[in-house]
C-alpha positions as CSV (number, residue, x, y, z in Angstrom):
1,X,23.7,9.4,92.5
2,X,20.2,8.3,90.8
3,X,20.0,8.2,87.1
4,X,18.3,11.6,85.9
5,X,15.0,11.2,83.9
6,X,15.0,10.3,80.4
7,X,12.8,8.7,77.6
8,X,14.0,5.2,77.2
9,X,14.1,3.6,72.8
10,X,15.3,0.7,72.1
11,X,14.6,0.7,68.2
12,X,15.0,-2.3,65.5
13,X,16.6,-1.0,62.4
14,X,19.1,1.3,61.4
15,X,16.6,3.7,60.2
16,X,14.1,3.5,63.2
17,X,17.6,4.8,65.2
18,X,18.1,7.6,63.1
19,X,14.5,8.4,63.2
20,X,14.4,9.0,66.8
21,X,17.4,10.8,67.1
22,X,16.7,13.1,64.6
23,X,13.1,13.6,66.3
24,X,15.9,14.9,69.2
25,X,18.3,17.1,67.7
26,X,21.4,17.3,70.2
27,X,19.5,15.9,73.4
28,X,20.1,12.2,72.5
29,X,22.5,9.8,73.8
30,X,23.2,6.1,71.6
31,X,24.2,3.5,74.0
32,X,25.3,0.2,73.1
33,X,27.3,-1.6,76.1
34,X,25.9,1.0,78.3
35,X,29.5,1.2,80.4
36,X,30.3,4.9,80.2
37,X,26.7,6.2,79.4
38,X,25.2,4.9,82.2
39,X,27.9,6.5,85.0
40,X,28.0,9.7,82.8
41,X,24.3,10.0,83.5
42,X,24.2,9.6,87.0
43,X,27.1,12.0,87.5
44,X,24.9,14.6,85.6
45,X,27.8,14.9,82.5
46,X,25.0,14.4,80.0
47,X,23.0,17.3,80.9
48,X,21.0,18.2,78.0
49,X,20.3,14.8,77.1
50,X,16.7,13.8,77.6
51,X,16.8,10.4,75.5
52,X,19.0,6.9,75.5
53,X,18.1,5.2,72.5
54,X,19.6,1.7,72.8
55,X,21.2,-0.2,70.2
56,X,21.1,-3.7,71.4
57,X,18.1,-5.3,69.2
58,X,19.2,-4.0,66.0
59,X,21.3,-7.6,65.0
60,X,23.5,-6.5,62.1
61,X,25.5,-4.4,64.7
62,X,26.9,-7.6,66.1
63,X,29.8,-8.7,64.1
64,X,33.3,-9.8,64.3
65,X,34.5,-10.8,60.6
66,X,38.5,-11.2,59.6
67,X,39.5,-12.3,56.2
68,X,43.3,-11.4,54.9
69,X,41.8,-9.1,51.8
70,X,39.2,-6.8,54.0
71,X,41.2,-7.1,57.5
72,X,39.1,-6.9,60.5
73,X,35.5,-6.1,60.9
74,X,34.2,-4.9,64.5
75,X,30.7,-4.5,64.8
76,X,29.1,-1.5,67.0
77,X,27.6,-4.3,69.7
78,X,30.9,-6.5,70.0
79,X,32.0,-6.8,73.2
80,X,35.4,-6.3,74.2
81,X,35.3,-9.5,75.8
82,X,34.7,-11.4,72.6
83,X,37.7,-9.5,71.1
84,X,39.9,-10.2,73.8
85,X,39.2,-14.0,73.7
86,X,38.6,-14.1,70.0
87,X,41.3,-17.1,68.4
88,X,41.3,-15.4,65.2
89,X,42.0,-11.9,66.5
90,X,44.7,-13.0,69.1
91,X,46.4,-15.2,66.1
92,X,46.1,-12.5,63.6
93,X,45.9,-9.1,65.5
94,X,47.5,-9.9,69.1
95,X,47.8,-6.2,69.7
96,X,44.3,-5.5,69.2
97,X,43.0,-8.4,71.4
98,X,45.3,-6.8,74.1
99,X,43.9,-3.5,74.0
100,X,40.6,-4.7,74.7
101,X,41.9,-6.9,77.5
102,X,43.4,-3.3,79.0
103,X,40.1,-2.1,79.1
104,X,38.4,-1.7,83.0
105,X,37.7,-5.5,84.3
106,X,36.2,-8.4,82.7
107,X,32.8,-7.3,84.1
108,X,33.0,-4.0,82.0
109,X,34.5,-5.8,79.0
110,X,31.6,-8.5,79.1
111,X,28.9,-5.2,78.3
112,X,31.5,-2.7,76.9
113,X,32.3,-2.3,73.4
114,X,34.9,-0.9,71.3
115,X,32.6,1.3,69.4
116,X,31.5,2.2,72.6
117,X,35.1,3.4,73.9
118,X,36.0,5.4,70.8
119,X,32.5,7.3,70.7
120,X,33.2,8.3,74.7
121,X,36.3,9.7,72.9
122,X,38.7,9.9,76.2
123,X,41.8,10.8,76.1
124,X,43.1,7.5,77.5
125,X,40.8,5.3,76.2
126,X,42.7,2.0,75.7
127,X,41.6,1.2,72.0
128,X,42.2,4.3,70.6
129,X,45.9,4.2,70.0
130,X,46.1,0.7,68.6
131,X,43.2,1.7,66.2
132,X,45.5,5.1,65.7
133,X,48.6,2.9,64.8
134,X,46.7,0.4,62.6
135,X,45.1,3.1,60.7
136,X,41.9,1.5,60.9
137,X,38.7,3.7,60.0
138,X,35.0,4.1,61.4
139,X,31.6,3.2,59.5
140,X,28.9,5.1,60.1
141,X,25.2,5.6,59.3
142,X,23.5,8.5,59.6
143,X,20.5,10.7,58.0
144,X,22.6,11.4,54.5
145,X,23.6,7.7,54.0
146,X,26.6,5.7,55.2
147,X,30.7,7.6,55.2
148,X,33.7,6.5,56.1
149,X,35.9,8.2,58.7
150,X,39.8,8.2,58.8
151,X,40.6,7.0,62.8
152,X,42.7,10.2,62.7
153,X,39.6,12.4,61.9
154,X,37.3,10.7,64.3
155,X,38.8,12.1,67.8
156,X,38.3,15.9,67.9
157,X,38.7,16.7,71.2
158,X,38.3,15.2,75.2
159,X,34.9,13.6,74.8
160,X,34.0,15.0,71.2
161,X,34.2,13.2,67.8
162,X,33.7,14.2,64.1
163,X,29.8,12.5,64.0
164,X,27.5,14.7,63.2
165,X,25.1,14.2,65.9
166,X,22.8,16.7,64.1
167,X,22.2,13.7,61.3
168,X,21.6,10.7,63.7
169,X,25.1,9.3,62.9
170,X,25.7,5.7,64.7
171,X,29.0,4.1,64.5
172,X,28.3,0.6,62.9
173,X,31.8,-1.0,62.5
174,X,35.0,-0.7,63.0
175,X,37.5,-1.6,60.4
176,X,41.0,-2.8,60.8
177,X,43.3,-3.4,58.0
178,X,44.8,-6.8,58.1
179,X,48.6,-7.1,58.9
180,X,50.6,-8.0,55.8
181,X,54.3,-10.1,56.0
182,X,56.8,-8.0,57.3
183,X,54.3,-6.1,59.6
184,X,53.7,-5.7,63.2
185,X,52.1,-4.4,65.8
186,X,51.8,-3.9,69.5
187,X,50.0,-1.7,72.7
188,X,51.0,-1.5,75.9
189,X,48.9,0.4,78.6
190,X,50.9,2.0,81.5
191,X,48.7,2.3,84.9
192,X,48.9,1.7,88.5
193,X,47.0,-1.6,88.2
194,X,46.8,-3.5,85.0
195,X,43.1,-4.2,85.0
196,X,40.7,-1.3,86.3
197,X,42.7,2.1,86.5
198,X,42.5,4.8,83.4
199,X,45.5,4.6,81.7
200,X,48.7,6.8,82.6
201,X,49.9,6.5,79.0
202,X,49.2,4.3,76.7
203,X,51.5,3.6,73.4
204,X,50.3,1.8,70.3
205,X,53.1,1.1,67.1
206,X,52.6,-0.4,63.9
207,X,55.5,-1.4,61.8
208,X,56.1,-2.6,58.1
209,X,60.2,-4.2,58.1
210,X,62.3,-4.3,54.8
211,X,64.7,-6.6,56.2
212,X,66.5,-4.9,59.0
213,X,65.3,-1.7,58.6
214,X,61.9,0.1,58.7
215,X,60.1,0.7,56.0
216,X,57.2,2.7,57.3
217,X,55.9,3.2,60.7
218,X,53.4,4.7,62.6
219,X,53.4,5.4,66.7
220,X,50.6,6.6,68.5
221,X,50.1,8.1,72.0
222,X,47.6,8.2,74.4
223,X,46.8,9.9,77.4
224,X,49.3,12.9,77.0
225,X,46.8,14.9,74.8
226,X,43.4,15.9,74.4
227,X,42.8,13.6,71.9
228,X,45.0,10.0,71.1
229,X,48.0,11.7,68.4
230,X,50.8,10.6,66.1
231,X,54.1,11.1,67.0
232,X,55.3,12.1,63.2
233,X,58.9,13.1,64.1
234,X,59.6,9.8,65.5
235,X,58.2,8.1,62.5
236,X,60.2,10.5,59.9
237,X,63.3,9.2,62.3
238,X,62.7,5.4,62.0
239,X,61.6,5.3,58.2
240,X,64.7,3.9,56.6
241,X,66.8,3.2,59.8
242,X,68.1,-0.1,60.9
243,X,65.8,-1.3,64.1
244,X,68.3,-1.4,66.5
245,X,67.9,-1.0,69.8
246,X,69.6,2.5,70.2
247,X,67.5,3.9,67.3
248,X,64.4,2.4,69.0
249,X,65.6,4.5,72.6
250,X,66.0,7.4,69.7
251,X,62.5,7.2,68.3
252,X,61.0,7.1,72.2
253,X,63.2,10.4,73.1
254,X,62.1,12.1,70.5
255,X,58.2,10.6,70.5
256,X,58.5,12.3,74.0
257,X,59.1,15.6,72.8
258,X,56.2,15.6,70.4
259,X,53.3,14.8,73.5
260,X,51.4,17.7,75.3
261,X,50.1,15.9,78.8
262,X,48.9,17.5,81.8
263,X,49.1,17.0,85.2
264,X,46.5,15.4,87.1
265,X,45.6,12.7,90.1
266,X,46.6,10.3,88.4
267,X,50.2,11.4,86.9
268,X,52.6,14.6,86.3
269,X,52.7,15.9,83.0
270,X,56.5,15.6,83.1
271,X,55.9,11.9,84.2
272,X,53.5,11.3,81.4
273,X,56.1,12.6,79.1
274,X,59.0,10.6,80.5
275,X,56.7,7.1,80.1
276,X,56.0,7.8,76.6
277,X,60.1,7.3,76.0
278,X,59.9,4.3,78.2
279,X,56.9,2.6,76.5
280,X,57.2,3.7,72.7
281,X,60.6,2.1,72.7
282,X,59.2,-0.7,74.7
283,X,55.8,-1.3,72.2
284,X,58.5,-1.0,69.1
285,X,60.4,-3.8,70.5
286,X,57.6,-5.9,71.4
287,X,56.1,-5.1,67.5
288,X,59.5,-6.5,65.7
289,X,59.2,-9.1,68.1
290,X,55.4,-10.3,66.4
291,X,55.9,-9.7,63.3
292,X,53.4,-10.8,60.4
């Protein structure tokens, strides 16, 4: 299918960005990588937008920072390919760099970005539940100034996050607290073929160890709702629990319990839920293995 037609920006600044999309309240699209935009465009899922205003000359959006105090800082314009590859990220972060390896091929991850994933806001997007687990949080800019928002507030439903598009707001960076001693983290992406396919499920953990038991927690799930969630009642059951291997199986029951999938070409709901055991005990594991 041809690309619809649209006006074309490609703006400088921050501000000349916000400009033009406020000039277009609600029939604007930002596009950084230009991976998802693009194909929704030509299959006609961007209806009412009439303008792409492209964020590729503005520089500042180009960033990949870690120090121990401030974590890790993603930029809007950093390829998933430069995560993935990163040194720094796969020695300090090793479950983030995976995540963005899970992401489509290496063609897509060369012009995707993270940003870019999160802001299509699908429910299996691959970053989404490692960004869930690590509790990382979303700079953006819009008309009113610059806010922060919670990773658990920014997914609001299948293709809809909490920017207000009304404002201009453009995701500027991603930020990723740094993992502390004692703490680790993991993702693992369930699909028919590794590289490529959407994912089945996808389970992302975080975990903070007092010795042999576990501290604090967090597990999150993807692809089994319409937006990536926690599953809370498997954290309340690890929290203070030695990490053994029957109380991991425990954890992935009851994370099972707590998802809502569906059923579609690509799984069963009821298979969707069954994985979710499989894989939360198997990214839990994999966590205590790479601890901080």
């Amino acid at each position: 299918m041809a690309l619809p037609k649209f006006d074309y920006y490609a703006p400088e600044s921050l501000k000349e960005a916000n400009e033009m999309a406020v000039k277009s309240p609600g029939r604007y699209v930002f596009m950084a990588g230009g991976t998802d935009v693009i194909l929704l465009l030509k299959d006609g899922a961007l209806p009412d937008v009439d303008a792409v205003i492209d964020l590729k000359k503005i520089p500042e959006l180009e960033r990949l920072e870690f120090s121990e105090e401030e974590g890790l800082r993603v930029g809007a314009l950093t390829k998933l390919y430069a995560i993935q590859n990163s040194p720094v990220v796969n020695e300090k972060m090793p479950a983030v760099a995976d995540a963005a390896h899970f992401v489509a091929s290496a063609q897509i991850r060369r012009k995707g970005t993270m940003a870019g994933n999160i802001c299509n806001a699908s429910p299996s997007a691959d970053t989404a539940p490692i960004l869930v687990a690590m509790n990382a949080s979303v700079k953006v800019w819009g008309a009113k100034g610059e806010r922060t928002i919670p990773i658990d507030e920014f997914f609001t439903g299948v293709k809809k996050t909490s920017l207000k598009k009304e404002e201009g707001e453009i995701v500027t960076e991603i930020d990723i607290p740094a993992l502390k001693p004692g703490e680790g983290s993991a993702y693992i992406k369930h699909s028919v073929r590794k590289a490529m396919d959407l994912a089945i499920i996808g389970s992302g953990v975080w975990v903070k160890m007092d010795g042999s038991r576990v501290a604090d927690c967090r597990i999150a799930m993807g692809g089994v709702a319409v937006t990536p969630m926690r599953a809370k009642k498997a954290e309340e059951f690890l929290i203070g629990k030695e990490a053994s291997d029957e109380n991991l199986a425990q954890a992935g029951q009851i994370a099972s319990t707590e998802c809502h999938p569906i059923s579609d070409v690509r799984a069963s709901a009821e298979y969707r839920t069954d994985m979710i055991r499989v894989f939360t005990k198997r990214a839990l594991k994999k966590a205590l293995e790479h601890l901080a």
